[in-house]
C-alpha positions in Angstrom: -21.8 -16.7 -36.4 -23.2 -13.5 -34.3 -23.1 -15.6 -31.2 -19.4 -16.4 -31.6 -18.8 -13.1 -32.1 -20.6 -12.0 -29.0 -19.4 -14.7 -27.1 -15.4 -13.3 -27.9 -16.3 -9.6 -27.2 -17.4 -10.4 -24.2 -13.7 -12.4 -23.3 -12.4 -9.8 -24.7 -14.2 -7.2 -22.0 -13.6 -9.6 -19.2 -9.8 -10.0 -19.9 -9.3 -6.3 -20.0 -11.9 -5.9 -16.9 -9.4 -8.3 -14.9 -6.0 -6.5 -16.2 -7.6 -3.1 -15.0 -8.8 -4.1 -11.5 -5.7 -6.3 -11.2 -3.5 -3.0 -12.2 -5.2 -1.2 -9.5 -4.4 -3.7 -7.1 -0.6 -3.4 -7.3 -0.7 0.2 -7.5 -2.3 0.5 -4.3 0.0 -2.1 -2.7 3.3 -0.9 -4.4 1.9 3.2 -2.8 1.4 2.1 0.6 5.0 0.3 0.6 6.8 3.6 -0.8 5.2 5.2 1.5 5.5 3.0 4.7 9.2 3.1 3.3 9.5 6.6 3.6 8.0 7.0 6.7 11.1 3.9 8.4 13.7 6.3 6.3 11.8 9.8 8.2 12.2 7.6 11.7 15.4 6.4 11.3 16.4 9.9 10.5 15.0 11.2 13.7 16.6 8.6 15.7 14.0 6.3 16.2 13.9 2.7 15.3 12.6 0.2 12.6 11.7 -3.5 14.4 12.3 -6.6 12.6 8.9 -6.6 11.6 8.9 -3.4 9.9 7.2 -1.2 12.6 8.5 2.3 12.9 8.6 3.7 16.0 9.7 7.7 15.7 11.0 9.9 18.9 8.1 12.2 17.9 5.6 9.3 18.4 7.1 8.6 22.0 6.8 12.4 22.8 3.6 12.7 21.6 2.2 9.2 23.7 4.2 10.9 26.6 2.3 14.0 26.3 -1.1 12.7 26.3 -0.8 9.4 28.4 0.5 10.6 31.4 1.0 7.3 33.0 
């Protein structure tokens, strides 16, 4: 009877283990899209441009590259 008992604690432990690790999973994925969201709505808004892939590129980006590669 102890051994059952054992035995469900510990699916008990390793049910919540997997809902916690998975939790922090999405939070770190749903953070980095809000914020890779704001950062296409802070480019658009200076006149840069969003590509269909999702890659902002900002006028202060271009200024900066123009500054430091002078090519």
């Amino acid at each position: 009877m102890a051994a059952r008992h054992r035995q469900g604690r510990r699916t008990i432990a390793i049910i919540v283990t997997t809902a916690l690790v998975a939790g922090l999973v999405m939070g770190f994925y749903a953070g980095s899209r809000y914020q890779l969201w704001h950062l296409q709505d802070a480019c658009l808004d200076a006149g840069g441009r969003v590509s269909d892939d999702g890659v902002a590129r900002c006028e202060i980006e271009r200024e900066i590259e123009r500054e430091f590669d002078p090519r």
